[in-house]
Kinemage of the C-alpha trace (Angstrom):
@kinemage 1
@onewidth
@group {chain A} dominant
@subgroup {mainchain}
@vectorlist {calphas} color= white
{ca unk a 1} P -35.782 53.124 -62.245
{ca unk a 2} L -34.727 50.473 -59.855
{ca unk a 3} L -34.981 46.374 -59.482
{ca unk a 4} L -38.483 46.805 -58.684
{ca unk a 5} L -39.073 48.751 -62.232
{ca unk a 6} L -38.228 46.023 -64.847
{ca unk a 7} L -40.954 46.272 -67.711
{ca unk a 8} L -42.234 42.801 -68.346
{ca unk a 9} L -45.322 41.691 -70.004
{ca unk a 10} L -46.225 40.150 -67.097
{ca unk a 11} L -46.411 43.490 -65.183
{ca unk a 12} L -47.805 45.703 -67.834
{ca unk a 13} L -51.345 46.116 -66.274
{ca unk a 14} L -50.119 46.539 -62.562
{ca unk a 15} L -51.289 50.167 -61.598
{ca unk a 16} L -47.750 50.965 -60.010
{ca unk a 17} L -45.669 49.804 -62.956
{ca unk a 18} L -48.061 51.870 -65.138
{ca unk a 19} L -47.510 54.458 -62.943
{ca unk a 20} L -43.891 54.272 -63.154
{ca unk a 21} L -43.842 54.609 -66.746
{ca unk a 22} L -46.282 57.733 -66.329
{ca unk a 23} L -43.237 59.214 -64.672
{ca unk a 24} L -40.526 58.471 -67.387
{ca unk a 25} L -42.404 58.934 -70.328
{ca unk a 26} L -40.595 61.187 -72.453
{ca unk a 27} L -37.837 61.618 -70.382
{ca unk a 28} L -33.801 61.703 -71.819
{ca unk a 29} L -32.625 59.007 -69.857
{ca unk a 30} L -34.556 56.072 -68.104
{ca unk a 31} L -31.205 55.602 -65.939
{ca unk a 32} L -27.684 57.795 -65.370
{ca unk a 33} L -26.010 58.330 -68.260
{ca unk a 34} L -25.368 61.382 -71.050
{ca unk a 35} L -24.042 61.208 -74.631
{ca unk a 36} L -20.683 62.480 -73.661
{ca unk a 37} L -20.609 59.026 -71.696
{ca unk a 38} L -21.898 57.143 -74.726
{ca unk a 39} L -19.428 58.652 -77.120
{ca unk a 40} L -16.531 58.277 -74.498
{ca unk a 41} L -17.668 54.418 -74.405
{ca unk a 42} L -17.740 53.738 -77.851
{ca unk a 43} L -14.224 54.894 -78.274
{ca unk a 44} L -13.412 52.808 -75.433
{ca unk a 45} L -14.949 50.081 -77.506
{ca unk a 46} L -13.540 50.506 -80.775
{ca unk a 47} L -11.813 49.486 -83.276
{ca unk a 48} L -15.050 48.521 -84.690
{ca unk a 49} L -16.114 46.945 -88.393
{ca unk a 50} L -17.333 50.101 -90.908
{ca unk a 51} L -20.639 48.951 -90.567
{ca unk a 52} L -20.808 47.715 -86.792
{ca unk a 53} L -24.016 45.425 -86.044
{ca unk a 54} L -25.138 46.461 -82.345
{ca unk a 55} L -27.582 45.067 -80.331
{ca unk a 56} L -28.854 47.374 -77.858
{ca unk a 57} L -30.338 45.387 -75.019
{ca unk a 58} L -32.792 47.412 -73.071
{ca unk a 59} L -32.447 50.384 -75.248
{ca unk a 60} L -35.313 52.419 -73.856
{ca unk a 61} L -35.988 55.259 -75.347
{ca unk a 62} L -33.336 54.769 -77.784
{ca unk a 63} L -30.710 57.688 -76.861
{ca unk a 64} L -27.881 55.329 -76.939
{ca unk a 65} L -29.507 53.461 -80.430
{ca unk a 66} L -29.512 56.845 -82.285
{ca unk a 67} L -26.352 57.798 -81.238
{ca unk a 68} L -25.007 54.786 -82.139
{ca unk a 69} L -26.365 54.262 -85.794
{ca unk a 70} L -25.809 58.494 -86.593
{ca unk a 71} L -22.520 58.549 -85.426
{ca unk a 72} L -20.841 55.069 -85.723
{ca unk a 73} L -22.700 54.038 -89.058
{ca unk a 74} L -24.146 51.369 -87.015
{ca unk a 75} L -26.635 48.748 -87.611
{ca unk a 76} L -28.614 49.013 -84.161
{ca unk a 77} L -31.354 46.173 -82.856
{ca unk a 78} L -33.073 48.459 -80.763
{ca unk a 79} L -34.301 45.734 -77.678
{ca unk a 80} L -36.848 46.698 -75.050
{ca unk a 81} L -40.351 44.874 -73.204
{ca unk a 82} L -41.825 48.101 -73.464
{ca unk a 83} L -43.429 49.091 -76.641
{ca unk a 84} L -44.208 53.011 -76.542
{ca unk a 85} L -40.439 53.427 -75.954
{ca unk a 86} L -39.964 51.244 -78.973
{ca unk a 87} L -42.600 53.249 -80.995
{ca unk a 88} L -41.053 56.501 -80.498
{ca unk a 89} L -37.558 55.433 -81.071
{ca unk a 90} L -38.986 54.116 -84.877
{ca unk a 91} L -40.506 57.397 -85.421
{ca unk a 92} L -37.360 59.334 -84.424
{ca unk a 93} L -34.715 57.083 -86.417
{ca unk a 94} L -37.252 57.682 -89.412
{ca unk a 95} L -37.643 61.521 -88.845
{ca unk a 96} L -33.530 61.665 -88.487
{ca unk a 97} L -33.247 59.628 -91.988
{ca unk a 98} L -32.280 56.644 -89.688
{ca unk a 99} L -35.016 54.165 -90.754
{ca unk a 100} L -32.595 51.468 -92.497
{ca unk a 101} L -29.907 51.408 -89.559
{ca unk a 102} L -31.881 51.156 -86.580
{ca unk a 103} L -34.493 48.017 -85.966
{ca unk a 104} L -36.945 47.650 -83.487
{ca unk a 105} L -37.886 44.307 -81.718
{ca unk a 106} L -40.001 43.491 -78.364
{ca unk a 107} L -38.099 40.981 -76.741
{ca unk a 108} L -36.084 40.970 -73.164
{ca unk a 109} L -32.715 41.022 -73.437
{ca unk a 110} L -31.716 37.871 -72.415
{ca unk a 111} L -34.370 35.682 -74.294
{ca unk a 112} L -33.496 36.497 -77.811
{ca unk a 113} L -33.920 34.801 -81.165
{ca unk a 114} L -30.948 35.951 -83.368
{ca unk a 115} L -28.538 33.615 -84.587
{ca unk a 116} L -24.741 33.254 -82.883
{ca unk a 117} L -22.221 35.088 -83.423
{ca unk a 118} L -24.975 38.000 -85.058
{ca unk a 119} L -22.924 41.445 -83.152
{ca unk a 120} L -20.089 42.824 -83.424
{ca unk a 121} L -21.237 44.689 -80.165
{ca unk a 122} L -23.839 44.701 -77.136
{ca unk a 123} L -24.682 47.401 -75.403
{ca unk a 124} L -26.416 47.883 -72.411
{ca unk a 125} L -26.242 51.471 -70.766
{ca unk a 126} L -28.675 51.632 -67.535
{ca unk a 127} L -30.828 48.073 -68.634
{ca unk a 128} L -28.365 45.272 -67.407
{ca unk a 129} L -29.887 45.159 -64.028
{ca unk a 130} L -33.059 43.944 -65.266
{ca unk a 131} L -32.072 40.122 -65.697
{ca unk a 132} L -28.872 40.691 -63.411
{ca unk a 133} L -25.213 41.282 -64.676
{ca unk a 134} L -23.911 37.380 -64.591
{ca unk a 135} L -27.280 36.120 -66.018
{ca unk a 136} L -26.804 38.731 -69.132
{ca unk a 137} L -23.547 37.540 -69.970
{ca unk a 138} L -23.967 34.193 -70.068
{ca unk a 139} L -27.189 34.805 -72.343
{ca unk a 140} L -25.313 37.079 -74.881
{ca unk a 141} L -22.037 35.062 -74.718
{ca unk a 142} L -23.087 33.289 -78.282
{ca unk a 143} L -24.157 36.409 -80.051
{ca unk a 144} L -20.810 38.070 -79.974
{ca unk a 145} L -19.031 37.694 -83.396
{ca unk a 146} L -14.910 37.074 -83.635
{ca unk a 147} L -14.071 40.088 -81.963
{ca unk a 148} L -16.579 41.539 -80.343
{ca unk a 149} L -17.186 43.435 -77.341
{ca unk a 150} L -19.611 44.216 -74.470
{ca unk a 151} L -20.180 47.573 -73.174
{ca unk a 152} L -22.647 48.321 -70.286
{ca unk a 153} L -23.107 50.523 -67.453
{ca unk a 154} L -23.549 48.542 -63.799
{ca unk a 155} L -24.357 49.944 -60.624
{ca unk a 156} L -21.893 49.022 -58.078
{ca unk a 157} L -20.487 49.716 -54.359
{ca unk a 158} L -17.502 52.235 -54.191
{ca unk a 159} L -16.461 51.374 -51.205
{ca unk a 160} L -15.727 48.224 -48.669
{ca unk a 161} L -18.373 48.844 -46.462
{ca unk a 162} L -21.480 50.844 -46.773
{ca unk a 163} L -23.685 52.550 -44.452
{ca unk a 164} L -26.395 50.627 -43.463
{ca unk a 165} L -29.486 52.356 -44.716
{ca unk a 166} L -27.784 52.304 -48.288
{ca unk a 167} L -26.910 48.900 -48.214
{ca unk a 168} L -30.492 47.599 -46.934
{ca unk a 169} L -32.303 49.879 -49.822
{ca unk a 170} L -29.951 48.491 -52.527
{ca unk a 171} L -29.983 44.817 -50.750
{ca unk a 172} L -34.164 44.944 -51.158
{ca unk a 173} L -34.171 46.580 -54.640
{ca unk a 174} L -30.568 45.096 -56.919
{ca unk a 175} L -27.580 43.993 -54.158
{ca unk a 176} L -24.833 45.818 -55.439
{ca unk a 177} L -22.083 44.638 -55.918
{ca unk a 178} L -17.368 45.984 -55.988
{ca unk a 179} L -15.690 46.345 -59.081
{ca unk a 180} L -13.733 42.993 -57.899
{ca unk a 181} L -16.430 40.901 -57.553
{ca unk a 182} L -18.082 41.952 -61.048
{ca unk a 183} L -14.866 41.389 -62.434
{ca unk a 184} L -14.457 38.195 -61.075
{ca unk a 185} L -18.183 37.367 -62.001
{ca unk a 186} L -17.226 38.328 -65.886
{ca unk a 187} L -14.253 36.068 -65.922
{ca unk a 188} L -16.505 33.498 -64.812
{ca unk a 189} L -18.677 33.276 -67.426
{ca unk a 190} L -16.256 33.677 -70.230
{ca unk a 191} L -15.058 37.901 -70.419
{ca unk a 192} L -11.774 39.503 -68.887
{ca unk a 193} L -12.335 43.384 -67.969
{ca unk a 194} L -10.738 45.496 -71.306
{ca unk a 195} L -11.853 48.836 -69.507
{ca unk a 196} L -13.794 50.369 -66.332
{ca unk a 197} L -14.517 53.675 -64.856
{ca unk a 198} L -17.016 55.165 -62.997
{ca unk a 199} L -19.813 57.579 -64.672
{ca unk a 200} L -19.728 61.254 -63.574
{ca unk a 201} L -22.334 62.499 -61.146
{ca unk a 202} L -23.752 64.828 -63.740
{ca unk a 203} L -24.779 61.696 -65.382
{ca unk a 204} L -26.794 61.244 -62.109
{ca unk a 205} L -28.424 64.629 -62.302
{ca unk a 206} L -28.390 66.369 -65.525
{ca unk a 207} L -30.518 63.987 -68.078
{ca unk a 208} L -31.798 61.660 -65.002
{ca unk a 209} L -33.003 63.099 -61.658
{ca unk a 210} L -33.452 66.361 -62.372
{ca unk a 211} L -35.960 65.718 -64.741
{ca unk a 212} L -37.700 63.238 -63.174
{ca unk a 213} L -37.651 66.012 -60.182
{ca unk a 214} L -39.531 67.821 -62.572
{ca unk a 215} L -41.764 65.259 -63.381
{ca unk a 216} L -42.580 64.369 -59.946
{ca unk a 217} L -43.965 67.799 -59.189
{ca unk a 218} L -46.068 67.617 -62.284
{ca unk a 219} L -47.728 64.201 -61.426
{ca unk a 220} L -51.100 63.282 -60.225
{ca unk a 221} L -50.977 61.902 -56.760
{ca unk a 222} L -54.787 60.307 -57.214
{ca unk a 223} L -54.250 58.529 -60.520
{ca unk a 224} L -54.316 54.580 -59.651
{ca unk a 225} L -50.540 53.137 -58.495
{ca unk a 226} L -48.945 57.196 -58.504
{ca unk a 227} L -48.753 57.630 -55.208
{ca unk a 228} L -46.373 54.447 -54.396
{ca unk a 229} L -44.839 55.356 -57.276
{ca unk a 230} L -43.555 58.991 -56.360
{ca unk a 231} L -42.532 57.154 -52.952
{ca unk a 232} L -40.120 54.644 -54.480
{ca unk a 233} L -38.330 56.917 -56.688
{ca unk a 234} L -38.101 59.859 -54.003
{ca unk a 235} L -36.247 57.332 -51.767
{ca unk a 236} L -34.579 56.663 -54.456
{ca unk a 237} L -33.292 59.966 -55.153
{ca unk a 238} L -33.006 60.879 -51.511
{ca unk a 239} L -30.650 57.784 -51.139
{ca unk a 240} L -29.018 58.898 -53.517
{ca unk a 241} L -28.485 62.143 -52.220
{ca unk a 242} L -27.104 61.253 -48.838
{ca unk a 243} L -25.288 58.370 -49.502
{ca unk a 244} L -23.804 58.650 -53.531
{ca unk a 245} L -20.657 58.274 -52.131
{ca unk a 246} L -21.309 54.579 -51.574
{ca unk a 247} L -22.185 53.848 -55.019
{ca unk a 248} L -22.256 54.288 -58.734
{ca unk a 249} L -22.813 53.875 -61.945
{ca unk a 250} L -19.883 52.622 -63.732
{ca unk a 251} L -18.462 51.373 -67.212
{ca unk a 252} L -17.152 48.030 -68.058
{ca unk a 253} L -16.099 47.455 -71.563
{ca unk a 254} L -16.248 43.385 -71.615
{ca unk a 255} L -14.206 40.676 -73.985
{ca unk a 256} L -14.769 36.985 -74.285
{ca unk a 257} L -11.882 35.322 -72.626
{ca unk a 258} L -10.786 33.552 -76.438
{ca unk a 259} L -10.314 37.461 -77.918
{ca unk a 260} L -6.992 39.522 -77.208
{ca unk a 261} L -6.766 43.256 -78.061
{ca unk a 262} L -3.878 45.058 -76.868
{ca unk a 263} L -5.108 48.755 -75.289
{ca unk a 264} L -4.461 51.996 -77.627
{ca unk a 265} L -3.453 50.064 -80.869
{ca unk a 266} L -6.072 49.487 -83.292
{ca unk a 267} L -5.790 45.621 -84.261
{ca unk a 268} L -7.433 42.467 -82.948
{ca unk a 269} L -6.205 39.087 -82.815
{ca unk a 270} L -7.903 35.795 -82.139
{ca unk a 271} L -4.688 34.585 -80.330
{ca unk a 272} L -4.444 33.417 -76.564
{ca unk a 273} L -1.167 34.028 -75.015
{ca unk a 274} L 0.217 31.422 -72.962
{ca unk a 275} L 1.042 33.537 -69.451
{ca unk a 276} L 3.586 32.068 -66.519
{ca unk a 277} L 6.166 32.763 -64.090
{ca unk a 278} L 9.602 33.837 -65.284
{ca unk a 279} L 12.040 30.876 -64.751
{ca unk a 280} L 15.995 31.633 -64.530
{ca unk a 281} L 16.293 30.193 -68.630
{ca unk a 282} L 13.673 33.417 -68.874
{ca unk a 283} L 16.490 36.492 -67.903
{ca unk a 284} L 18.229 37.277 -70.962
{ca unk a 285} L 15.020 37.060 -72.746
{ca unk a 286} L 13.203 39.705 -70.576
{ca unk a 287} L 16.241 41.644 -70.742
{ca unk a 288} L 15.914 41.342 -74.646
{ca unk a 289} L 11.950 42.899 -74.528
{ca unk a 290} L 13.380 45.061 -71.875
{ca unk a 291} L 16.372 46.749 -74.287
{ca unk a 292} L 13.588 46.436 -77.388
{ca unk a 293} L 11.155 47.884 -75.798
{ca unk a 294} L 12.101 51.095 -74.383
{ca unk a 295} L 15.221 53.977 -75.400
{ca unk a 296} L 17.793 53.274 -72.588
{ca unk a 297} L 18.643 50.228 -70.595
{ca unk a 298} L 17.460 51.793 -67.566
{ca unk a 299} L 14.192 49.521 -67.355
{ca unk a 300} L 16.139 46.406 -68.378
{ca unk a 301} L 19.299 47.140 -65.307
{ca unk a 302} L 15.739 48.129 -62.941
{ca unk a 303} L 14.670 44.935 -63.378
{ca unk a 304} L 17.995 43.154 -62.755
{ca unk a 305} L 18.539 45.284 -59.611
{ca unk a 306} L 14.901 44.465 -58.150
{ca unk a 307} L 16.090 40.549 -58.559
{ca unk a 308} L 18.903 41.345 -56.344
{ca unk a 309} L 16.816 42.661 -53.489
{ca unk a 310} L 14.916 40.109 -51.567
{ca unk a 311} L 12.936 42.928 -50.049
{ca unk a 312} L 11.333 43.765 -53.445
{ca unk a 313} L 11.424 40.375 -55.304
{ca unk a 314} L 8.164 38.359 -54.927
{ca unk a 315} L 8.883 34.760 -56.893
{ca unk a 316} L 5.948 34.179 -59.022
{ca unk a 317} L 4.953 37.898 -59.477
{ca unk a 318} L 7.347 38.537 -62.622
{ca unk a 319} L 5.188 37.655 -65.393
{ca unk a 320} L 5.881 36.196 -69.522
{ca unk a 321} L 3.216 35.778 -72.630
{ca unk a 322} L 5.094 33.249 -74.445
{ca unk a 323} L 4.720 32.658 -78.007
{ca unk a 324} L 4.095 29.257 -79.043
{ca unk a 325} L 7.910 28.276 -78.672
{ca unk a 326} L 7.845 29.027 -75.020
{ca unk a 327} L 9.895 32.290 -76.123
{ca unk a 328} L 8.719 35.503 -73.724
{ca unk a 329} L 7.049 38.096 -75.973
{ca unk a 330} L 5.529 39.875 -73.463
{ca unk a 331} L 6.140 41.273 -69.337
{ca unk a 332} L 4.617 42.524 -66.468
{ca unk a 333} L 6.671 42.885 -62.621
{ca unk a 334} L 4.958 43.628 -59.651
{ca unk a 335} L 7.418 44.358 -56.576
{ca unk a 336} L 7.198 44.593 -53.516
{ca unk a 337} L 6.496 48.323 -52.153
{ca unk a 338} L 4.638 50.243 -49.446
{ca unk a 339} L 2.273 53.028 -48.138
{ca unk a 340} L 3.140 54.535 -44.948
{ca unk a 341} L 4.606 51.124 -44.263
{ca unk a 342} L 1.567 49.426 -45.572
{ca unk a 343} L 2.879 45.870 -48.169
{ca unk a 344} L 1.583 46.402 -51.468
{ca unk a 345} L 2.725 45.962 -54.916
{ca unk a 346} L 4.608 48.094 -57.808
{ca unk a 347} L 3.606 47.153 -60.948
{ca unk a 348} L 6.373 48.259 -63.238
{ca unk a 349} L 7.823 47.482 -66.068
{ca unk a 350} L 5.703 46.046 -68.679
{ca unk a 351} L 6.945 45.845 -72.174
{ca unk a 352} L 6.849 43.898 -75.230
{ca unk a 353} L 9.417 44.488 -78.002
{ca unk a 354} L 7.750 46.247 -81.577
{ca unk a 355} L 7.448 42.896 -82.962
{ca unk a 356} L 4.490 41.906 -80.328
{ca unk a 357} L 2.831 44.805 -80.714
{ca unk a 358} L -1.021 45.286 -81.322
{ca unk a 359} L -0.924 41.029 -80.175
{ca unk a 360} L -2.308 41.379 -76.985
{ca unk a 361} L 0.955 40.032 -74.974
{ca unk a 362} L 1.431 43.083 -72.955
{ca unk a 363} L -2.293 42.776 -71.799
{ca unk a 364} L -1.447 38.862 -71.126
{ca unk a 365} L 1.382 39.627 -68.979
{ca unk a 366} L -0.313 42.564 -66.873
{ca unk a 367} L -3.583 40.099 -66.350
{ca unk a 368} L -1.789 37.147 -65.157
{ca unk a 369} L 0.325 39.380 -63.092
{ca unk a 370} L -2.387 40.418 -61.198
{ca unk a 371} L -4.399 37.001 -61.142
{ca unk a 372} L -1.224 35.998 -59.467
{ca unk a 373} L -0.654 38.495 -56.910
{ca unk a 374} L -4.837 38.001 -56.010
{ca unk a 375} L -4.494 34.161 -55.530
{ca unk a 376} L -1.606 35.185 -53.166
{ca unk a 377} L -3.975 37.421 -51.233
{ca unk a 378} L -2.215 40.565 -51.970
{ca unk a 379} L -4.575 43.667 -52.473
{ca unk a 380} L -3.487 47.366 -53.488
{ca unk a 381} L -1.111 47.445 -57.039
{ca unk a 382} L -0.158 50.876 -58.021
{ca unk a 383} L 0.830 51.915 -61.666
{ca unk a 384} L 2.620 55.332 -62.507
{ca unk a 385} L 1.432 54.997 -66.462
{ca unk a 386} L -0.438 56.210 -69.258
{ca unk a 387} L -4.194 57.373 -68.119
{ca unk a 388} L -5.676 55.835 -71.302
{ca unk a 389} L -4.369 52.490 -70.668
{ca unk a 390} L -3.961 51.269 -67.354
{ca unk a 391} L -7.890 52.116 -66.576
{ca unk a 392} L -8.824 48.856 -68.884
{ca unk a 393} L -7.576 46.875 -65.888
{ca unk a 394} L -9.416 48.435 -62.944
{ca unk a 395} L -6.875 50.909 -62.356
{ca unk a 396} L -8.187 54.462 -60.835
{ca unk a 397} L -6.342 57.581 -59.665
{ca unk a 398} L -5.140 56.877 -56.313
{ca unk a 399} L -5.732 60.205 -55.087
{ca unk a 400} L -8.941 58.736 -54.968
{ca unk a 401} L -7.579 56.105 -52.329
{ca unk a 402} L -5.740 59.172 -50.484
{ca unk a 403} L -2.471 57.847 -51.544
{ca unk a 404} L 0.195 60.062 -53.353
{ca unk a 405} L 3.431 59.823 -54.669
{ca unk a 406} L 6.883 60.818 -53.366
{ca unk a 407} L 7.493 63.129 -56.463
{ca unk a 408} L 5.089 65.432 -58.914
{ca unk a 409} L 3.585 63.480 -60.542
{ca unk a 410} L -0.099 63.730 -63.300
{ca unk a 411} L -2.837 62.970 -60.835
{ca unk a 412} L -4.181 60.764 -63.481
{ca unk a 413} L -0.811 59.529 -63.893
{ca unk a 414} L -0.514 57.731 -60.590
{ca unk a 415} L -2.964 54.836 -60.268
{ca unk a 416} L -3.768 52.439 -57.856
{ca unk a 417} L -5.898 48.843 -57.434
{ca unk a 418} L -7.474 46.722 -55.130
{ca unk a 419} L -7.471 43.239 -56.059
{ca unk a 420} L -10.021 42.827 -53.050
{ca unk a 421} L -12.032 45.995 -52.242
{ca unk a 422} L -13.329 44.929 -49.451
{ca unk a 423} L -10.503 44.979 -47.434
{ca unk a 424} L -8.784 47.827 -45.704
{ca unk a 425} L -6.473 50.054 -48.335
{ca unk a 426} L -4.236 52.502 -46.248
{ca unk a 427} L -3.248 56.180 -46.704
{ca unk a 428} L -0.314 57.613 -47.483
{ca unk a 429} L 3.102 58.505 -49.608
{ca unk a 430} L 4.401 55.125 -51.278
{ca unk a 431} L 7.859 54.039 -50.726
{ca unk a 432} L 8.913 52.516 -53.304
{ca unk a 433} L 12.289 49.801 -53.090
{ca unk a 434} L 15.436 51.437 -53.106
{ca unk a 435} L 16.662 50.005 -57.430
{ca unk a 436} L 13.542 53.119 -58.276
{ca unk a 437} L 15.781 55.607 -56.760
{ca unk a 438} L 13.229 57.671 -55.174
């Protein structure tokens, strides 16, 4: 269901809304989505508490809810406006032996009653878009405990500039919005990005549309509000059907600026790295986390060669976490490269030495790398890295982008950025500076 959807009290007796509901009832999924995506985002979440407490805010049905307490040993609040969905998700967490680990409570999801600081997570698959992305994580800001984490699913524009009879539909019913301005709309109120990637198009059609295709043949067209019903959601399906390309459903796992976890090690820290430029008393240091960090001194001489080369150095884009000395712990370098003769950056190395591991520096150092090169305007970054980690950032295959590699290289392995998506990002083989040796 779209913007014009949202179950409210308010709303509950108008014909259409009813008729809406008509539609969905008993459906899998109210909006895209599948349990393979709910398991792959709680992993993404994780490391959780043994016992997790989990709000989920416009759970719906309750796919995610029952997932979520049978499989994770959660705690759910189970949130919704519309009560039948919260009446059969009661009786199906009691037939599954679920009754103690899954509560029910009819309240929206941004006008809730429970203390601060009352979950360890709060999830949100297909629901956020019913008080608006910004205006949800302001509201749930306080209930997060030390450490905690939000996960939803937001739909968003894929590329720089839509066709127009997708972007007036989604302009009327939710204005979509890029991955860089939700980012930037997180770090606003208080979250940095830990992870995003979009949802897979069976999550459109498998448990969603098809379904609701179903359902649509099935329905009366005389009963009172049906008929405008069945015409918003064919449009909606037709839209998507000739213009998905434009835009998705995606994943963003969310922490509040004050948290630090470092991505693929399985410890959280409440510290906040102290992030700046390298300065020339920094050198022997970064060669020190250099040398530490990886089996050969190949990284730490790369480094010192890119230095040398004015046509790859960028001051201000070679990036420390201190500790609380001042000492570097962790680094990130983006240099200067290009595709098909097209600036853009290289972000490599980062390192921190075994001692700052599972701290959060690394993370630090790659964030403020890239907050740099964005207040300098700069736009694509690519990453040749490890597919599990770089993704927490915003990264994405660049095959995606139409941009390759001058070697073999994983196709998941070689991922690319733009720190402003709605600007131009060319096409083409990077050439990278001459200290790579490529």
């Amino acid at each position: 269901m779209n913007d014009t959807d949202i179950p409210d009290h308010s709303r509950s007796s108008d014909p259409v809304m009813q008729a809406f509901f008509t539609l969905h009832h008993d459906l899998p999924r109210q909006a895209p989505g599948s349990d393979a995506t709910t398991r792959r985002l709680l992993e993404a979440a994780g490391p959780l508490p043994e016992r997790p407490r989990v709000l989920d805010a416009g759970c719906g049905p309750g796919r995610a809810t029952l997932l979520l307490a049978e499989e994770a040993g959660a705690h759910v609040t189970a949130v919704d406006l519309h009560q039948p969905f919260l009446d059969g998700l009661a009786a199906e967490a009691a037939r599954r032996g679920l009754a103690d680990r899954v509560t029910v409570v009819n309240r929206s999801m941004d006008r809730l009653p429970f203390p601060d600081h009352s979950f360890d997570v709060i999830w949100a698959e297909g629901s956020i878009y019913t008080v608006g992305f910004d205006h949800a994580l302001r509201a749930w800001h306080r209930l997060l405990a030390p450490g905690g984490v939000i996960v939803v699913t937001e739909i968003e524009w894929t590329v720089a500039d839509p066709a127009a009879p997708v972007r007036a539909y989604w302009d009327a019913a939710y204005p979509l919005r890029t991955l860089a301005a939700n980012t930037g709309a997180a770090q606003a109120v208080g979250y940095r990005l830990h992870a995003h990637w979009p949802l897979p198009e069976s999550d459109w059609w498998d448990e969603y549309y098809t379904p609701l295709i179903q359902r649509i043949t099935q329905a009366d067209p005389q009963q009172p509000g049906m008929a405008e019903a069945l015409a918003a959601t064919q449009a909606e399906i037709a839209m998507r059907r000739e213009h998905g390309s434009d835009y998705d459903y995606a994943a963003y796992i969310l922490h509040p600026h004050d948290h630090t976890i470092d991505p693929n090690e399985n410890e959280i820290t409440m510290t906040t790295w102290t992030t700046r430029p390298e300065t020339t008393e920094d050198v022997p240091a970064i060669r020190d986390i250099l040398l530490a960090a990886f089996p050969t001194a190949l990284e730490a001489d790369l480094v010192d060669a890119l230095r040398a080369d004015p046509k790859a150095w960028i001051d201000g884009l070679s990036m420390v976490a201190t500790a609380s000395d001042g000492t570097p712990v962790g680094y990130a370098l983006l240099t200067r490269c290009h595709v098909d003769g097209v600036p853009a950056l290289a972000l490599a190395p980062c390192a921190v030495p075994p001692s700052a591991q599972r701290t959060g520096a690394g993370s630090a150092a790659i964030r403020a790398a890239l907050d740099a090169a964005r207040s300098r305007s700069e736009n694509l970054v690519l990453v040749l890295g490890h597919a599990d980690y770089y993704p927490r950032f915003g990264f994405t295959p660049a095959s995606r982008f139409g941009i390759r590699a001058p070697f073999d290289v994983p196709d998941e392995a070689m991922m690319a950025m733009a720190l402003d998506d709605t600007r131009p990002i060319p096409t083409g083989t990077i050439q990278y500076p001459a200290a790579f040796g490529v």
